[in-house]
Backbone bond lengths (Angstrom), bond angles and torsions (degrees), N, CA, C in turn:
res aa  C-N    CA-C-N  psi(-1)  N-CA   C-N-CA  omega(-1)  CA-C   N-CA-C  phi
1 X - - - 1.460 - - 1.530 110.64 -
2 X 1.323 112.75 -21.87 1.715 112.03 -158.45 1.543 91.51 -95.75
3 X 1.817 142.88 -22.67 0.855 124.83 152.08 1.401 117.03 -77.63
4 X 1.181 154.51 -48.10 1.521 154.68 164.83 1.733 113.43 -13.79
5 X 1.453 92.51 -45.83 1.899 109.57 -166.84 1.708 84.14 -88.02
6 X 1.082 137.91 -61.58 1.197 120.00 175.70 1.577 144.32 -64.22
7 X 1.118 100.54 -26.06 1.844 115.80 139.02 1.284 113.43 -29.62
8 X 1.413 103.31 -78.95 1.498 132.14 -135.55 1.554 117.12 -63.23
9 X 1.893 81.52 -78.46 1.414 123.65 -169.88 1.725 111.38 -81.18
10 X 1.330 129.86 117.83 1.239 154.35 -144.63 1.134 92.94 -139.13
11 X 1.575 116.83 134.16 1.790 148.10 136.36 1.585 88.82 -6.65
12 X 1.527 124.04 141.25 1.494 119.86 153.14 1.175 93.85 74.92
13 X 1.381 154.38 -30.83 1.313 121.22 -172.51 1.433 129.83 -86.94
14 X 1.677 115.19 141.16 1.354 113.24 174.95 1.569 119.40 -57.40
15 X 1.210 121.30 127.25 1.772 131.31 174.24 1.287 128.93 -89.85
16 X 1.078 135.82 82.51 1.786 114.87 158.23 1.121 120.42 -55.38
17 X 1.218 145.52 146.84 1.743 149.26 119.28 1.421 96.95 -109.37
18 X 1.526 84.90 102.11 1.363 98.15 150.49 1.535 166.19 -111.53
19 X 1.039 153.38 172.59 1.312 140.98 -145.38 1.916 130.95 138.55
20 X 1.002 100.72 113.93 1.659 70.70 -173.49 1.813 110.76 -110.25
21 X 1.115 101.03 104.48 1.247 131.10 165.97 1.830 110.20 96.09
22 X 1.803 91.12 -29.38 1.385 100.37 160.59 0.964 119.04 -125.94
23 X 1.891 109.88 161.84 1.215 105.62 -176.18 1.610 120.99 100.70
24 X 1.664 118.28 -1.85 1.816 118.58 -137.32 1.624 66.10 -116.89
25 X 1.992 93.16 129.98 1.072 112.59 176.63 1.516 122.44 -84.18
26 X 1.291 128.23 79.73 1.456 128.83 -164.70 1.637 92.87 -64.29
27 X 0.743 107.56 -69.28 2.003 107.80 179.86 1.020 95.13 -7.08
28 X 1.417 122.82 -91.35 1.510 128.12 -153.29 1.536 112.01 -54.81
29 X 1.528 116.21 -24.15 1.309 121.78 -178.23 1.570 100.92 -70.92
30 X 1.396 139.59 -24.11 1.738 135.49 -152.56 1.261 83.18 -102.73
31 X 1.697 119.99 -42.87 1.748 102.83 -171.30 1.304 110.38 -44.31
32 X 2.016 114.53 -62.79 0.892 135.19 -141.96 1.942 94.88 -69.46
33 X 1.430 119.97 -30.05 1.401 100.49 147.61 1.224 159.53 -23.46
34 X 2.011 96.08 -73.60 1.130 137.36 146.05 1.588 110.01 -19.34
35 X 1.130 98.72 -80.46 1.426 88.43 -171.95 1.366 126.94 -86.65
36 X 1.199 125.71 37.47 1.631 132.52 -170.57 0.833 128.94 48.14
37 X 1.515 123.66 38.72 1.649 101.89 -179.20 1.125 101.55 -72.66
38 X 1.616 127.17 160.19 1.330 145.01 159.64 2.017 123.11 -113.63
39 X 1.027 97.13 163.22 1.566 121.74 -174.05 1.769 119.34 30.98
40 X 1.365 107.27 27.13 1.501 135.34 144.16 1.725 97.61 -15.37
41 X 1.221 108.93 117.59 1.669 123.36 132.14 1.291 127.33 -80.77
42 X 1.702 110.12 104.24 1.696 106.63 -178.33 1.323 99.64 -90.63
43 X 1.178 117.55 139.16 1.190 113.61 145.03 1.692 140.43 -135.93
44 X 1.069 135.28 121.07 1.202 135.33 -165.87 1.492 121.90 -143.06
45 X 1.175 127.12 152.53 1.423 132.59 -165.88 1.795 108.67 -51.10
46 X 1.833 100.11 -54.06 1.367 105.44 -173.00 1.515 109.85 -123.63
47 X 1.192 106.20 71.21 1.714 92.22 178.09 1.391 135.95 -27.34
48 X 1.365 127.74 87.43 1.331 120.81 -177.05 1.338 107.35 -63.15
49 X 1.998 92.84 -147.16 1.605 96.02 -172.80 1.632 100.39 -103.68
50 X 1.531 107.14 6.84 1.469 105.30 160.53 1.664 123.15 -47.25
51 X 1.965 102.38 -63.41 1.081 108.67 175.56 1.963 115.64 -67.00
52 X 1.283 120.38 -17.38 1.278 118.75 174.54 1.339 105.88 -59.60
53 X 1.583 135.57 -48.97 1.210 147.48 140.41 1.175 122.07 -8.86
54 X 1.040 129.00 -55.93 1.218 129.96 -155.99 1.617 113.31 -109.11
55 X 1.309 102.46 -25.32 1.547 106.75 165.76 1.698 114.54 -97.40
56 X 0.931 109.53 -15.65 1.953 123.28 134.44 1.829 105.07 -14.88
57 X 1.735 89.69 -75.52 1.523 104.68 -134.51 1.379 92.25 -94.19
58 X 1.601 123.77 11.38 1.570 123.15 169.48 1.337 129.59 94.48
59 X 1.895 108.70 18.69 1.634 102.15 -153.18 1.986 98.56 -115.44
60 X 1.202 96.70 12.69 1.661 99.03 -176.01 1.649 110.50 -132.76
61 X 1.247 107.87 147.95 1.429 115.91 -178.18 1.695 118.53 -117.73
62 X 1.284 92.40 -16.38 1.749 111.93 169.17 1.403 129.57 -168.40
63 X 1.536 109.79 136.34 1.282 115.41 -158.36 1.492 108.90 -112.61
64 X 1.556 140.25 127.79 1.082 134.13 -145.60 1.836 83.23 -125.30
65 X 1.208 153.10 147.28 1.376 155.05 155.74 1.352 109.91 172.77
66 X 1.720 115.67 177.02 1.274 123.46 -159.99 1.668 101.83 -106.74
67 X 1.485 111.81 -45.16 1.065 102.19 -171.30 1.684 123.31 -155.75
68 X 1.396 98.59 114.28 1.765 113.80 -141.12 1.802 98.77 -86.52
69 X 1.116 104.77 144.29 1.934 121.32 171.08 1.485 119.80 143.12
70 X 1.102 118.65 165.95 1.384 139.78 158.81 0.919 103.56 -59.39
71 X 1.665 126.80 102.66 1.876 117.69 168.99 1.242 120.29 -41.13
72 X 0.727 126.24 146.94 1.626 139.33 166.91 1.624 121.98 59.97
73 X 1.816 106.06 -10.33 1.231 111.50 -178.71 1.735 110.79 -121.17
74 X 1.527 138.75 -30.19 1.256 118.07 178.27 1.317 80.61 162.57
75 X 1.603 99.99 -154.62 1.108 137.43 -169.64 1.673 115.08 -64.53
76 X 1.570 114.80 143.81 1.589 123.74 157.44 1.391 113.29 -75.94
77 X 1.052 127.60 76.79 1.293 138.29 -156.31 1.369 95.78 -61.97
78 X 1.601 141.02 -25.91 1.706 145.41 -167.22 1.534 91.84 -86.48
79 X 1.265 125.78 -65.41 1.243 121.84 -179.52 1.795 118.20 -56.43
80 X 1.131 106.50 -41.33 1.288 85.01 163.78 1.414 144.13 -104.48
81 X 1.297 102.52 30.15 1.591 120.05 164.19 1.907 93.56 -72.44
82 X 1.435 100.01 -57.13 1.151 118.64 -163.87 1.873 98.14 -39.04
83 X 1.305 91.30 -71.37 1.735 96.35 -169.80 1.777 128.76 -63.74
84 X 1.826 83.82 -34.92 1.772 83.44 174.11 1.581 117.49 -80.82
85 X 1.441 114.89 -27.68 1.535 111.86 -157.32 1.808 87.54 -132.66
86 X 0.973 136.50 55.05 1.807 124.74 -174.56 1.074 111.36 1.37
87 X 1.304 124.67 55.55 1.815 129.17 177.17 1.446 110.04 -102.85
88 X 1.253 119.34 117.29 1.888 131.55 -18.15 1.854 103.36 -69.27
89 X 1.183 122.10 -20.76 1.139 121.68 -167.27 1.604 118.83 -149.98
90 X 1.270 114.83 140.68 1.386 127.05 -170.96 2.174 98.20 -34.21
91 X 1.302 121.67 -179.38 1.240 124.69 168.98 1.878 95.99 -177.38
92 X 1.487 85.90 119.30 1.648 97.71 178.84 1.471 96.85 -87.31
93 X 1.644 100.18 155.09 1.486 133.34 169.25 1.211 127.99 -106.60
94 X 1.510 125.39 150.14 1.373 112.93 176.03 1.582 88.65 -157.54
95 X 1.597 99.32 109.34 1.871 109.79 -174.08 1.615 104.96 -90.74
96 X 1.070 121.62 153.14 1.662 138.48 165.97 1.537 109.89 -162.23
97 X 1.343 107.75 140.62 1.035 123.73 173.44 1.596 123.57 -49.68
98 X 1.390 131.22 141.73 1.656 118.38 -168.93 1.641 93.81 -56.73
99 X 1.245 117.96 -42.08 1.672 107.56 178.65 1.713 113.39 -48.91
100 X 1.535 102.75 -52.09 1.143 104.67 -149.09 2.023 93.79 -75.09
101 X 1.655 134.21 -5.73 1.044 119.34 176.47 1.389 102.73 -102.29
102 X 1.157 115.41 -20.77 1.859 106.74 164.07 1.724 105.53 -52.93
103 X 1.285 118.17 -39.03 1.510 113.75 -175.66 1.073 115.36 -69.28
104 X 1.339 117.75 -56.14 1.878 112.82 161.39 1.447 108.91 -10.33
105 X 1.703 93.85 -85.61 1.389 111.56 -170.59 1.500 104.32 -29.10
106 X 1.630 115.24 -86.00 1.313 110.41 -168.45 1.840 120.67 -44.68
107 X 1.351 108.16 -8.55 1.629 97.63 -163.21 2.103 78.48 -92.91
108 X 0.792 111.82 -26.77 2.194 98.58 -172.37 1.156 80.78 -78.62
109 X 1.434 141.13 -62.80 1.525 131.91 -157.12 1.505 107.68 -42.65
110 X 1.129 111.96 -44.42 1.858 115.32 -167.88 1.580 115.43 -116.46
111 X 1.846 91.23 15.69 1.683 95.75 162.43 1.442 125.50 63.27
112 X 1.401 100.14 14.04 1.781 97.24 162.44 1.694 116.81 -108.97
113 X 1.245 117.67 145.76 1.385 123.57 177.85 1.461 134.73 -35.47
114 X 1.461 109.45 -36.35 1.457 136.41 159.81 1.545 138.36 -164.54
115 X 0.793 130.77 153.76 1.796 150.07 -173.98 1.642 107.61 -103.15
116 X 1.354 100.10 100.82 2.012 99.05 163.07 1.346 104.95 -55.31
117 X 1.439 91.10 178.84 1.737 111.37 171.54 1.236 115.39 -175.62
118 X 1.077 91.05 162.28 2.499 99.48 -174.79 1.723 83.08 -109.80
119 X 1.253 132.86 20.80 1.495 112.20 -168.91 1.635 106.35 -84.61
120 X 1.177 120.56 -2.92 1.455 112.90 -152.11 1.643 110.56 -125.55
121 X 1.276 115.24 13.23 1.310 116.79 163.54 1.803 130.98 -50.50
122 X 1.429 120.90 124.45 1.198 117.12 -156.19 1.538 129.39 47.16
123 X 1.515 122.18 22.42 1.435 110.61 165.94 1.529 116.93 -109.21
124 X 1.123 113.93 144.30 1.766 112.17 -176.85 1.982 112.84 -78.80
125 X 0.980 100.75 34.06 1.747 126.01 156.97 1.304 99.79 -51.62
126 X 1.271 114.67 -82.30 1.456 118.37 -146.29 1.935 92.12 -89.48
127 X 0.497 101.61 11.33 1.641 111.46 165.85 1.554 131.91 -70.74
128 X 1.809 87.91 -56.36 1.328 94.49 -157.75 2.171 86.05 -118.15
129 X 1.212 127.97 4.77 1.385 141.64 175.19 1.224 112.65 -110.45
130 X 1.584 122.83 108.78 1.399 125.03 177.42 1.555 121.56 -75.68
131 X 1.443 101.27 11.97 1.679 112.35 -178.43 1.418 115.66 -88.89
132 X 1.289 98.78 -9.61 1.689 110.40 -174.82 1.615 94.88 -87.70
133 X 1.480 103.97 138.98 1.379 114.33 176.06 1.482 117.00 -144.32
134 X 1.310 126.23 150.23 1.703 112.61 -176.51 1.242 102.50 -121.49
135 X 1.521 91.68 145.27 1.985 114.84 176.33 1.434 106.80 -117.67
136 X 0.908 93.78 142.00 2.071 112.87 163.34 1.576 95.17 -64.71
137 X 1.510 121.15 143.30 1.496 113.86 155.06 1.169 95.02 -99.03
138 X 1.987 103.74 139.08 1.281 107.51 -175.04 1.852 115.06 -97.89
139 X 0.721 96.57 44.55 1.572 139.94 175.43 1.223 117.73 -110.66
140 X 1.548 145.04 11.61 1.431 145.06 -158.41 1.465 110.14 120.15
141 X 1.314 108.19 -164.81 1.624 119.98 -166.12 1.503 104.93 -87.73
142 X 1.504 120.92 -35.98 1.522 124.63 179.61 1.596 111.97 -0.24
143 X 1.371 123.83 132.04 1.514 101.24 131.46 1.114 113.90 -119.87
144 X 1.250 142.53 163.10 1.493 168.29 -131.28 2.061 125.61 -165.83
145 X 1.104 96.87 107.44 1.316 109.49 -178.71 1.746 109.77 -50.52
146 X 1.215 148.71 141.88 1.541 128.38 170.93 1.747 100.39 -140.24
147 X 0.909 107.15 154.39 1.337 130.00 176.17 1.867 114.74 -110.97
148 X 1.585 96.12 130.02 1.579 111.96 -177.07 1.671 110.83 -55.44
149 X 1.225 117.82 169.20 1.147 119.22 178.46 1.609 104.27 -93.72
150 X 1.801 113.51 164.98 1.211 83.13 -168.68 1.844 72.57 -138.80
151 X 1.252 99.09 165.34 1.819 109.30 -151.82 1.799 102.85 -148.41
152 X 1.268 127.24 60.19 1.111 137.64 179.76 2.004 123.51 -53.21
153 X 1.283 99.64 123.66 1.631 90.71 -165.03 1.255 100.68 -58.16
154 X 1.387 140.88 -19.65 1.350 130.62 -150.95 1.645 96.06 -169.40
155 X 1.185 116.21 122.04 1.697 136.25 169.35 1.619 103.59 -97.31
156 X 1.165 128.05 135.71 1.365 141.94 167.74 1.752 109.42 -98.58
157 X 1.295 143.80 148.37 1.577 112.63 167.00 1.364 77.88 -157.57
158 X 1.234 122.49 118.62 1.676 130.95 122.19 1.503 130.89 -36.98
159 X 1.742 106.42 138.17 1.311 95.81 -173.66 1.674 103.86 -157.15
160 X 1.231 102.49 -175.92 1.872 100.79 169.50 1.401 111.06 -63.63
161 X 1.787 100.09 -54.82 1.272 104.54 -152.39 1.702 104.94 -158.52
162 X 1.215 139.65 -170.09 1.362 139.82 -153.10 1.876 102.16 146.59
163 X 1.327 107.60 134.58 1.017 134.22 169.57 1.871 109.47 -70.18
164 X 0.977 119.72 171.24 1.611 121.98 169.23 1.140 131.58 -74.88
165 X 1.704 123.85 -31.44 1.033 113.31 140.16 1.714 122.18 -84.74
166 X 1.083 145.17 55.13 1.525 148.93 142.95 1.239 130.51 100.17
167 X 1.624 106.57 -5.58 1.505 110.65 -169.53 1.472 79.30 -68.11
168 X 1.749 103.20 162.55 1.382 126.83 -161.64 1.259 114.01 -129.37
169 X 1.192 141.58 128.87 1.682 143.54 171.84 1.352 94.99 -96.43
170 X 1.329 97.52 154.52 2.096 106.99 141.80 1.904 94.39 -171.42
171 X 1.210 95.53 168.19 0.922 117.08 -158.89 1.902 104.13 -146.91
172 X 1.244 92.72 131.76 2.047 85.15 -168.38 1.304 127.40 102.91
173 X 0.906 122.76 -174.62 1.899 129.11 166.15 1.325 105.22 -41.89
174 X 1.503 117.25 117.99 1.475 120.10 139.79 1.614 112.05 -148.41
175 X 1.709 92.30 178.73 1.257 93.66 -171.73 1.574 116.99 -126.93
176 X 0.954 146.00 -81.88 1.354 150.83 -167.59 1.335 102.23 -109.14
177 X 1.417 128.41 -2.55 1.868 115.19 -171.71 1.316 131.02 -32.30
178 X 1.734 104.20 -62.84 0.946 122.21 170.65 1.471 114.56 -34.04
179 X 1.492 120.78 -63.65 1.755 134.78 -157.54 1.648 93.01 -64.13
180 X 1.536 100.10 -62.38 1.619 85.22 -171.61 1.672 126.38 -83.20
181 X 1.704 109.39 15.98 1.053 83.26 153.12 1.653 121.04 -114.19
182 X 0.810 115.26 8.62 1.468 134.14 169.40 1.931 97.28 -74.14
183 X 0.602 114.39 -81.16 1.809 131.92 152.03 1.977 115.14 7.45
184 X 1.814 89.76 -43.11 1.525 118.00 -161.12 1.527 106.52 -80.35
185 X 1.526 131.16 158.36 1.576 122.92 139.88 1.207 113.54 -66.08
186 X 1.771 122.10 -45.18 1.387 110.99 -157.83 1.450 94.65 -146.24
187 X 1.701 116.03 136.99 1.583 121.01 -147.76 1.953 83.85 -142.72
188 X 1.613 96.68 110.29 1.353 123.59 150.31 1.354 127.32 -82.16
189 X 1.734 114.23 94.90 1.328 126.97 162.13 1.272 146.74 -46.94
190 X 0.929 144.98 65.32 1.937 138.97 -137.59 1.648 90.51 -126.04
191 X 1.392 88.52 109.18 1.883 107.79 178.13 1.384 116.41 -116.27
192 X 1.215 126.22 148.91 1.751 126.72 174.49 1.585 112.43 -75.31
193 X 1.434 98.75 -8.68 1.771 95.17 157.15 1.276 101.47 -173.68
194 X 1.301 119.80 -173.00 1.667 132.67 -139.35 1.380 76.99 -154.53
195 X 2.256 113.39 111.86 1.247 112.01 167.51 1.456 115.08 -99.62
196 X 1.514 119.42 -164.93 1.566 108.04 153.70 1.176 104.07 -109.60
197 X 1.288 110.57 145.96 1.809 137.05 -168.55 1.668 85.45 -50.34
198 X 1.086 153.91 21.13 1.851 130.04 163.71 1.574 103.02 -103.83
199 X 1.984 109.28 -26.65 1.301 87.93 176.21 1.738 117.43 -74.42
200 X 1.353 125.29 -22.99 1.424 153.17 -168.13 1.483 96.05 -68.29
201 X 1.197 113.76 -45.31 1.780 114.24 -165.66 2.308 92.82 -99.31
202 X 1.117 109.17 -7.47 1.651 115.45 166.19 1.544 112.82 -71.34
203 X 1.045 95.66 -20.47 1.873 104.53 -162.36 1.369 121.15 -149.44
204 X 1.253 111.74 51.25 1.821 127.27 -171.15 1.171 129.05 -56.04
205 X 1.694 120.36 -8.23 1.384 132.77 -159.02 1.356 93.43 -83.10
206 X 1.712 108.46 -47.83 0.958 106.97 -161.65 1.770 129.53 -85.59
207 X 1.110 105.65 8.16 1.258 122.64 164.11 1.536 119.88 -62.10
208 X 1.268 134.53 99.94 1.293 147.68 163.29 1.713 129.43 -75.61
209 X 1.377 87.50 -26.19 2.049 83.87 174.55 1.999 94.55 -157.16
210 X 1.260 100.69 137.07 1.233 122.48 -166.60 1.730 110.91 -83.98
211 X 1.399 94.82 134.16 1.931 92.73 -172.91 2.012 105.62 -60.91
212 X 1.065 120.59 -16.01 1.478 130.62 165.60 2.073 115.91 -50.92
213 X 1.390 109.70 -20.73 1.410 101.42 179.78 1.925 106.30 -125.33
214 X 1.777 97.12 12.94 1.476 94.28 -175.83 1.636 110.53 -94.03
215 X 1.062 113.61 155.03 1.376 124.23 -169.42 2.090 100.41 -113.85
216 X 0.970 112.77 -31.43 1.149 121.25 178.92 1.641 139.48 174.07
217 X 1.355 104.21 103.67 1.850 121.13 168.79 1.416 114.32 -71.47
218 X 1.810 84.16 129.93 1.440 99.87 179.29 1.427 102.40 -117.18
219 X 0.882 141.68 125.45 1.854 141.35 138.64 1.594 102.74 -46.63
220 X 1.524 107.78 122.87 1.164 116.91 166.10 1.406 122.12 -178.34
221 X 1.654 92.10 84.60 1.880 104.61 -178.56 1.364 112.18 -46.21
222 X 1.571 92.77 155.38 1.746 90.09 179.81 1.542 127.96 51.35
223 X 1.480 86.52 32.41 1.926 92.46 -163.88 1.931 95.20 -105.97
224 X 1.250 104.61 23.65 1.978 106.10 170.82 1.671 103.77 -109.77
225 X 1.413 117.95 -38.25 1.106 123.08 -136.42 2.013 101.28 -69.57
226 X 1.229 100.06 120.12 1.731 121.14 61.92 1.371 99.14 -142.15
227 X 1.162 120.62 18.23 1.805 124.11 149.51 1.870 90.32 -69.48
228 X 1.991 93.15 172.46 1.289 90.04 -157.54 1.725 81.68 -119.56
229 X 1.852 109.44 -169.59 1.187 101.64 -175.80 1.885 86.25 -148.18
230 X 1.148 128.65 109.95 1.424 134.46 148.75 1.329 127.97 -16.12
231 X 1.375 109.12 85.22 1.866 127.35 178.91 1.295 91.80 96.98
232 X 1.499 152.81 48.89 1.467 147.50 -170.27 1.424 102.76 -171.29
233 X 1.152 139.98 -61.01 1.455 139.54 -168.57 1.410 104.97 -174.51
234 X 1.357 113.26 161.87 1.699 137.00 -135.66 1.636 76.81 -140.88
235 X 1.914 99.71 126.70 1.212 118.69 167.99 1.679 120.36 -29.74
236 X 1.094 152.18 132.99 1.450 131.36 130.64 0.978 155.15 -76.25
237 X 1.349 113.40 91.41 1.536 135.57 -148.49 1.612 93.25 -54.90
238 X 1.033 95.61 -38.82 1.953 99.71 -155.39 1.185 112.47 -71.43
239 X 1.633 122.88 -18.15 1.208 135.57 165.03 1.618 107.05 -68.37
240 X 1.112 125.23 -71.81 1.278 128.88 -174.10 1.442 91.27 -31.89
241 X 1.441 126.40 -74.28 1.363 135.81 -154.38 1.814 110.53 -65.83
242 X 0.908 114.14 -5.46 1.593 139.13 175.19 1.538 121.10 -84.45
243 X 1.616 92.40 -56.28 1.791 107.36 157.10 1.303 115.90 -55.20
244 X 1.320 133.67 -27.94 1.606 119.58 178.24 1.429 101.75 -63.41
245 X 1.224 119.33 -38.94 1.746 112.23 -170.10 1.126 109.56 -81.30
246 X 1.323 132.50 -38.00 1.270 141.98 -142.42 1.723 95.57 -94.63
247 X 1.004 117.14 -23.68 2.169 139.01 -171.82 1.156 92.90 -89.67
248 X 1.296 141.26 -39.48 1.568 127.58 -114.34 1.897 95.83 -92.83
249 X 1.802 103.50 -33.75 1.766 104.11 178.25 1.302 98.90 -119.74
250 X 0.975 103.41 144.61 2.027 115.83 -174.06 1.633 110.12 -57.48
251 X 1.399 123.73 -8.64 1.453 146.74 -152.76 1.891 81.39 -90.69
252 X 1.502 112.02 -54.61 1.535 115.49 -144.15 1.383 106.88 -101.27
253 X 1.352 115.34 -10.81 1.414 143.29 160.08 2.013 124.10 -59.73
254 X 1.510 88.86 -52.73 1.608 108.20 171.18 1.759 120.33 -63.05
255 X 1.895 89.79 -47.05 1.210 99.45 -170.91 2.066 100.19 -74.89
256 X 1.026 111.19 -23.94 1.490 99.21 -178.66 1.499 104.14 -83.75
257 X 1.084 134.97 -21.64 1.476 130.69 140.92 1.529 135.19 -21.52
258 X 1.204 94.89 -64.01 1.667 128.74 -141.68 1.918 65.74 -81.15
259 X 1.785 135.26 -55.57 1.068 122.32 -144.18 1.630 95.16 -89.74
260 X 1.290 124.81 -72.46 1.297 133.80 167.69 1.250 139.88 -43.37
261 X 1.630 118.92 -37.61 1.436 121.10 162.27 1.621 118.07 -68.34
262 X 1.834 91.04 -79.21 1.797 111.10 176.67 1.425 101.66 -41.86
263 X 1.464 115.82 -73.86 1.472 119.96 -142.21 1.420 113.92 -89.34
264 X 1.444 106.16 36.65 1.424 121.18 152.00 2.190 114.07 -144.96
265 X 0.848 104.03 140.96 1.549 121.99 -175.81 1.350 108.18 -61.81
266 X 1.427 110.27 -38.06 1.285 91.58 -172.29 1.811 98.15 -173.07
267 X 1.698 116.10 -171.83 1.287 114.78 -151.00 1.644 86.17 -85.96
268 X 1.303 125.49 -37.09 1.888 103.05 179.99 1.203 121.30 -85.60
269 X 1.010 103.80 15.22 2.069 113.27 157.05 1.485 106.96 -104.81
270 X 1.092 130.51 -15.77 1.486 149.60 -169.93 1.811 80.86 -73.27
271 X 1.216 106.73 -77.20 1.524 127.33 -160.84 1.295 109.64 -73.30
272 X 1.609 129.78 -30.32 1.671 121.67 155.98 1.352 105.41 -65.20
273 X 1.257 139.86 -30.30 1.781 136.75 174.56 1.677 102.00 -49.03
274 X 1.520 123.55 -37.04 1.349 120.23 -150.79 1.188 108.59 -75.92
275 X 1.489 104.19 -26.01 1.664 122.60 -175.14 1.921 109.22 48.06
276 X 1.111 93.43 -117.29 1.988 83.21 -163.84 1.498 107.56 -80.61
277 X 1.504 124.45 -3.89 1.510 113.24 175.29 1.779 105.98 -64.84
278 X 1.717 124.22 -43.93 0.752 108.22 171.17 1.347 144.61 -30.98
279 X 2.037 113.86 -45.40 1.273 129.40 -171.56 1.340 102.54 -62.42
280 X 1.398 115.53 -39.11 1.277 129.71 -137.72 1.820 103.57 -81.85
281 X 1.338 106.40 -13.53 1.883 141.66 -163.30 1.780 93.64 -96.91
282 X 1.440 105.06 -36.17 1.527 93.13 -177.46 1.388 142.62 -59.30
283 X 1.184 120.55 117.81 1.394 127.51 171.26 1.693 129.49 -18.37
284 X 1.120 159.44 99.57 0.867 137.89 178.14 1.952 101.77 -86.76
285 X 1.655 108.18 153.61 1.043 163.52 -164.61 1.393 94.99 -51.45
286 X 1.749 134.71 73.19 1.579 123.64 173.88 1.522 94.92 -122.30
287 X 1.224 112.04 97.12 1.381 130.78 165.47 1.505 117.60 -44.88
288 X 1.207 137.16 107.20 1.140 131.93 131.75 1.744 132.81 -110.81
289 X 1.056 93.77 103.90 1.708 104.44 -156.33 1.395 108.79 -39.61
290 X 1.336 128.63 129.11 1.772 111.15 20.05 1.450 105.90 -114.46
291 X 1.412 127.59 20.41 1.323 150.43 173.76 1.326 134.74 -92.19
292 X 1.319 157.89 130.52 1.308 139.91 -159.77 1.854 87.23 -105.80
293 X 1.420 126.79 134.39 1.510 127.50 159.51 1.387 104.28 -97.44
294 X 1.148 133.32 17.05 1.429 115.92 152.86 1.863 107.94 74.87
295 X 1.005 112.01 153.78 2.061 108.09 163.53 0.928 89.06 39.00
């Protein structure tokens, strides 16, 4: 990962990590700490507490997504220091509806400029967002709100598994991977293992993004958590619910940094630190051939 992010990921560039709810590559998010990048455009459908993380630790200047929080528990307490009080520093926004950033996605994925939509009737979106623009359908009198395409320097995507050159499996919950990394110039692979291309070409369905648009596979177990990964490990609720306290003063934020990001090298020292919470995250064994789904 620590060469991939240094390859890859560049000063100024826009970021995906993507995933929705599973699958979200925190790894790649601690490198991209780690190694300082600065004034990063993230953008992603649901900002977890990945991006709370990371605009924490100082490496973004604007955050583009539909719909911001701690699942199930509250507030991004880093991001919104950022936005309500410029703590330490201002942080621009750019809101769209989960429809309206699936459309992005699909309009870079398939290379056209923009995607209409009926999504935006009566909301103050296109109000207070200069990305909203209106077309005539040239099909009748209609007009139609549309959304820009959106073209990310660099896609991150978590997965089960991936061959060496990049074709990609998953299996389970996802969300936009595919779009934004098709969407992307340059698409970072991070899988819970590294197969050989006979099991990949055994099981074709499950292929979602093709080793033809990857720039670089990483092996790196346990490289979602405390997102979860399908037949591998079980969300951690207790983390999420841990991050509200631990986010909430910039004091308890640093210090979970300073221990978990900095003061480990990398994601399998990350995951020997966890000691038995890890085991305790593991999947048990529900076969559906030729794949294990886990629970």
């Amino acid at each position: 990962m620590h060469d991939a992010v240094e390859a890859l990921v560049r000063d100024g560039d826009t970021v995906a990590i993507e995933g929705f709810t599973h699958l979200i590559c925190f790894a790649a998010g601690h490198e991209i700490i780690r190694q300082g990048r600065r004034d990063l455009t993230l953008c992603r459908l649901t900002p977890d507490v990945i991006y709370d993380q990371m605009i924490g630790a100082g490496v973004a200047s604007k955050l583009v997504f539909s719909w911001l929080g701690n699942p199930g528990v509250g507030s991004l307490h880093a991001v919104r220091r950022r936005i309500e009080d410029a703590d330490p520093a201002p942080l621009e926004i750019e809101e769209y509806s989960h429809f309206g950033m699936v459309l992005r996605f699909m309009a870079g994925a398939s290379n056209l400029p923009f995607l209409p939509t009926r999504n935006y009737p009566g909301t103050d979106l296109t109000r207070v967002n200069p990305g909203f623009k209106k077309v005539r359908s040239p099909y009748g009198d209609e007009e139609l709100w549309c959304v820009p395409a959106i073209h990310p320097d660099v896609t991150i995507v978590h997965a089960q598994r991936a061959d060496a050159d990049g074709n990609t499996q998953v299996w389970g919950l996802y969300g936009v991977q595919k779009e934004a990394a098709f969407a992307s110039a340059r698409v970072i692979v991070s899988v819970e293992e590294v197969v050989d291309a006979a099991v990949i070409r055994s099981d074709p369905n499950r292929t979602i993004i093709p080793g033809t648009i990857v720039s670089a596979v990483v092996r790196e177990p346990f490289g979602a958590h405390p997102s979860f990964v399908q037949g591998a490990y079980d969300r951690d609720n207790k983390f999420y619910v841990e991050w509200d306290v631990v986010s909430r003063e910039e004091a308890g934020l640093q210090t979970y940094l300073d221990e978990w990001v900095f003061g480990v090298p990398d994601r399998a020292a990350y995951t020997k630190k966890m000691g038995a919470r890890r085991e305790e995250l593991q999947a048990d064994r529900q076969m559906c051939a030729p794949v294990n789904y886990g629970f």
